[in-house]
C-alpha positions as a printed NumPy array, in Angstrom:
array([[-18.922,   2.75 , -12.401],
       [-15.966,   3.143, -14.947],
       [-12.942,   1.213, -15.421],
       [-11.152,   2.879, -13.258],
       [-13.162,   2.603, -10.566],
       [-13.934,  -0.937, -11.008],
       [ -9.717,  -1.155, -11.071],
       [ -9.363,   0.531,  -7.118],
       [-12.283,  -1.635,  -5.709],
       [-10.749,  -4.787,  -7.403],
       [ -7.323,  -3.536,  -6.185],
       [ -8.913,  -3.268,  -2.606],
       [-10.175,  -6.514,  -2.453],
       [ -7.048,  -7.742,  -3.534],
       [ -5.537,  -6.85 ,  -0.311],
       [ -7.927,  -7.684,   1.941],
       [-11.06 ,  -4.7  ,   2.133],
       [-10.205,  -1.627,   3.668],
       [-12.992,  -3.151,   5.989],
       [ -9.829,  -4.476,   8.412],
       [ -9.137,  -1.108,   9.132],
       [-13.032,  -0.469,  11.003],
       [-12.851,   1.667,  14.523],
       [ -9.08 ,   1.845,  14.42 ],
       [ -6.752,   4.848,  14.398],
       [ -4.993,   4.241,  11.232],
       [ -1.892,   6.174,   9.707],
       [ -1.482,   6.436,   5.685],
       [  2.317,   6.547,   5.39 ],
       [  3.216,   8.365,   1.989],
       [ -0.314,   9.243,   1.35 ],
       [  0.23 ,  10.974,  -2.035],
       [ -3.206,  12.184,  -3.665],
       [ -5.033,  10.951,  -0.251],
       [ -7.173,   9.082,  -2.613],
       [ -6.583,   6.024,  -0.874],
       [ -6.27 ,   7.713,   3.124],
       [-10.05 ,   8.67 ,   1.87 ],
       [-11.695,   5.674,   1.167],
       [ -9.757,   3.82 ,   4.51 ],
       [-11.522,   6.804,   6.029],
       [-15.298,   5.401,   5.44 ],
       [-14.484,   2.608,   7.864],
       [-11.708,   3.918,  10.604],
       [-12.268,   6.051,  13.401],
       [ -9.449,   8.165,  12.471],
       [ -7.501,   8.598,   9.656],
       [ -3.844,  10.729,   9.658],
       [ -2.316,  10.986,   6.05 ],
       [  1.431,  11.754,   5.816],
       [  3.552,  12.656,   3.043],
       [  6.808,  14.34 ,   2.544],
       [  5.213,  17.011,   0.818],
       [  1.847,  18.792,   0.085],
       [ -0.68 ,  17.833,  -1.946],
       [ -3.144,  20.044,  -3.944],
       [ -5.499,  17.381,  -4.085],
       [ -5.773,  17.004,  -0.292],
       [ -7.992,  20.47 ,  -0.278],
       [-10.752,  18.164,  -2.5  ],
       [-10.928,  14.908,   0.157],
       [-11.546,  16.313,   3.448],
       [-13.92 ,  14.719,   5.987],
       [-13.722,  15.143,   9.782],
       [-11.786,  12.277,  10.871],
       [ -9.18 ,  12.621,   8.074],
       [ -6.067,  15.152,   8.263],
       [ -2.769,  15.653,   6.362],
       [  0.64 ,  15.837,   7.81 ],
       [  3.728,  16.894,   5.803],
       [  6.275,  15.501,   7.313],
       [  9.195,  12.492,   6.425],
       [  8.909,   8.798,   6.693],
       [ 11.944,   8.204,   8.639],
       [ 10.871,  10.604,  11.394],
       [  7.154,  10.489,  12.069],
       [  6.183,  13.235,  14.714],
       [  3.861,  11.088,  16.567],
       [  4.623,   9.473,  20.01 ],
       [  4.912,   5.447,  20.153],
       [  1.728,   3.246,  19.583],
       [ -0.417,   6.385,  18.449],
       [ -2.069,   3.731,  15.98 ],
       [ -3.282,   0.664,  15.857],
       [ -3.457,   0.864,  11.735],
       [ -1.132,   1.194,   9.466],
       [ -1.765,   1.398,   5.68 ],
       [  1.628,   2.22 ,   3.201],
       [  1.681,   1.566,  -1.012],
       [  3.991,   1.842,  -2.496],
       [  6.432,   3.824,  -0.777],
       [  9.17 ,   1.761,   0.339],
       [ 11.182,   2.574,  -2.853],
       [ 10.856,   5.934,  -2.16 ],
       [ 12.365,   6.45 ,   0.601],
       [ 15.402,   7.524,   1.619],
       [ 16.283,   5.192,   4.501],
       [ 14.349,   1.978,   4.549],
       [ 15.465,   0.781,   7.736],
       [ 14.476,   3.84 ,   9.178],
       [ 11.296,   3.926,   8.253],
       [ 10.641,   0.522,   9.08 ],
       [ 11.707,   1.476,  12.448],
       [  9.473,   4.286,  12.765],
       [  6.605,   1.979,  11.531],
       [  7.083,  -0.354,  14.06 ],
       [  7.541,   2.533,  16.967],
       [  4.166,   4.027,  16.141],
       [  2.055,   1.404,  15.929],
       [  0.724,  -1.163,  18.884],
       [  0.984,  -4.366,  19.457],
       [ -2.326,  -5.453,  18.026],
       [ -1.882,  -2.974,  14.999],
       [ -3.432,  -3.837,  11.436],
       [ -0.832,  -3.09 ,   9.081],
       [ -0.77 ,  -3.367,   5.514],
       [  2.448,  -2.76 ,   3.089],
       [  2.205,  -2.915,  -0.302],
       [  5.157,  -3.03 ,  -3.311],
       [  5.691,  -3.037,  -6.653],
       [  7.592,  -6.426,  -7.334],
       [ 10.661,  -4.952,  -9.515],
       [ 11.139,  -7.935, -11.861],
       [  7.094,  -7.716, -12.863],
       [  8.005,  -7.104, -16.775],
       [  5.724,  -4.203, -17.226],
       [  7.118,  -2.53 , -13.982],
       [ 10.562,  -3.158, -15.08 ],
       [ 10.063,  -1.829, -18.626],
       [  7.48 ,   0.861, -17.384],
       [  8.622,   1.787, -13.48 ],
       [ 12.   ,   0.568, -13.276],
       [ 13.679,   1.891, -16.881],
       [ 11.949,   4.392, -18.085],
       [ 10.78 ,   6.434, -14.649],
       [ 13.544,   5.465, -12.703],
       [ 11.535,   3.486,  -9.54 ],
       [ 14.055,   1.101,  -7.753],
       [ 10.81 ,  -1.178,  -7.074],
       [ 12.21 ,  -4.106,  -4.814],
       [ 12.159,  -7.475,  -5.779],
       [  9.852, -10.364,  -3.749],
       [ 12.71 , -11.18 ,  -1.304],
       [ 14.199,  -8.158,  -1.075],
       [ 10.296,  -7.177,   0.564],
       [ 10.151,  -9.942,   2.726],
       [ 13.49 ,  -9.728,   3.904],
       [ 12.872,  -6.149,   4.839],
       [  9.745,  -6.769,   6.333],
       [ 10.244, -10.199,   8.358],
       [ 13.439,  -8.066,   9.777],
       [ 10.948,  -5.439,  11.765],
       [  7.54 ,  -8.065,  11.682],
       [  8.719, -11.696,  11.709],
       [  5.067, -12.757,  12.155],
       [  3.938, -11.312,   8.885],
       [  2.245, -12.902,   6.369],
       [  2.983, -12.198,   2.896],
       [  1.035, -12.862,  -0.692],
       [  1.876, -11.53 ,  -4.235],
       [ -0.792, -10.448,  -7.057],
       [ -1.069,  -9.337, -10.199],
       [ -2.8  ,  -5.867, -10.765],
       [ -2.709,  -3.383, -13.66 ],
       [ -4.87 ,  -0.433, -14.624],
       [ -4.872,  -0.195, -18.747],
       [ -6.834,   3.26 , -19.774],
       [ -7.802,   2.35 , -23.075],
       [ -9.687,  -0.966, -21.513],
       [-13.751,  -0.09 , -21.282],
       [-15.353,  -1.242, -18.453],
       [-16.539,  -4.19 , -20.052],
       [-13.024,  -5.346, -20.708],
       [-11.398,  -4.408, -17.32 ],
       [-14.251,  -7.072, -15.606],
       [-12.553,  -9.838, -18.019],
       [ -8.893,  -8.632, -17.621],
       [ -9.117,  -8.698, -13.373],
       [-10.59 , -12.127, -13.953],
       [ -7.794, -13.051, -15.86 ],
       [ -5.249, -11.536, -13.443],
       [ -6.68 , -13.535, -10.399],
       [ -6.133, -16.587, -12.84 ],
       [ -2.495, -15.752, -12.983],
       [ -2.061, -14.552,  -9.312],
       [ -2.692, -18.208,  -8.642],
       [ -0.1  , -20.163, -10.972],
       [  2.893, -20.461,  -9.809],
       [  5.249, -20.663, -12.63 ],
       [  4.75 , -16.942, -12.514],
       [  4.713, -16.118,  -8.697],
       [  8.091, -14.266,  -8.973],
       [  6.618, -12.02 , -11.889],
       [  3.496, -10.638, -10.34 ],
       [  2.936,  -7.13 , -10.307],
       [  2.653,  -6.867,  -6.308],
       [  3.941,  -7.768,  -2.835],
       [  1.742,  -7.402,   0.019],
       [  2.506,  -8.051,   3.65 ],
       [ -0.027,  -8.033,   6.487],
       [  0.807,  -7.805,   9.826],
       [ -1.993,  -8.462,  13.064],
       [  0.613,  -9.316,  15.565],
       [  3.857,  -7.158,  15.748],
       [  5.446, -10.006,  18.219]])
């Protein structure tokens, strides 16, 4: 295993284990790459990866109970409670109507639906510096998510966590650097710096 590969499984666990997503029809909302629609796909019973635009990489991850949809957050061509999983990183920023595609989030999804969100906290300094100034990425801040979220699923729970993938780490190094960022996930002095907001929803109601 490399660093970077130790970095995704660490970064899985962070949120949970894509283990909460077994049996269950789930859809990857702004799947990018599909790197991570193929690894939910090793436990779900059907995977459906959406972007708003095609990805040359999608032609390298195909399995049988995976496919790729181009089509736009805000209007999802699937019929209500299609899924009963829901997995979206990092995409929220994107967008270009949030409460839209919270809406259509909450349309196609059932009642007893796993869903997972994930963020970029804006005001993590490296994200600022990195995501916010230099690249542009209007990242939102911790309540900013949970305002957002708690709007469409008031019964969701919410965490924050530190997580960054450094290159020029050897694998060695990246063991003792996600020890040290599970350390700092847990002191809260620096809560409203971490690198991530997650949200997890298992009742919609």
């Amino acid at each position: 295993m490399d660093s970077l590969k130790f970095f995704k499984k660490d970064f899985y666990e962070r949120i949970g284990g894509l283990k909460r997503f077994s049996g269950r029809r789930v859809l990857d909302l702004g799947c990018g790459d599909g790197e991570d629609a193929f690894e939910i796909s090793r436990f779900a019973k059907s995977v459906t990866a959406v972007d708003i635009q095609r990805n040359d990489q999608w032609k390298k991850r195909k399995k049988t109970n995976l496919k790729y949809k181009v089509a736009p957050a805000e209007k999802l061509p699937y019929k209500a409670n299609t899924f009963n999983g829901l997995f979206l990183k990092d995409v929220i920023h994107h967008v270009n109507d949030i409460e839209k595609t919270m809406k259509e989030i909450k349309r196609v999804t059932t009642k007893d639906a796993v869903i997972i969100l994930i963020e970029g906290n804006r005001y993590n300094p490296l994200f600022f510096i990195h995501m916010t100034k230099m690249l542009g990425h209007e990242h939102l801040s911790q309540n900013q998510f949970k305002n957002v979220v708690k709007k469409y699923f008031p019964n969701a729970k919410f965490r924050h966590f530190e997580s960054h993938y450094i290159p020029i780490l050897s694998l060695e190094m990246t063991m003792h650097y996600k020890r040290l960022e599970r350390l700092l996930s847990n002191l809260p002095f620096i809560k409203q710096f971490l690198s991530y907001n997650l949200a997890s929803v298992n009742d919609k109601n």
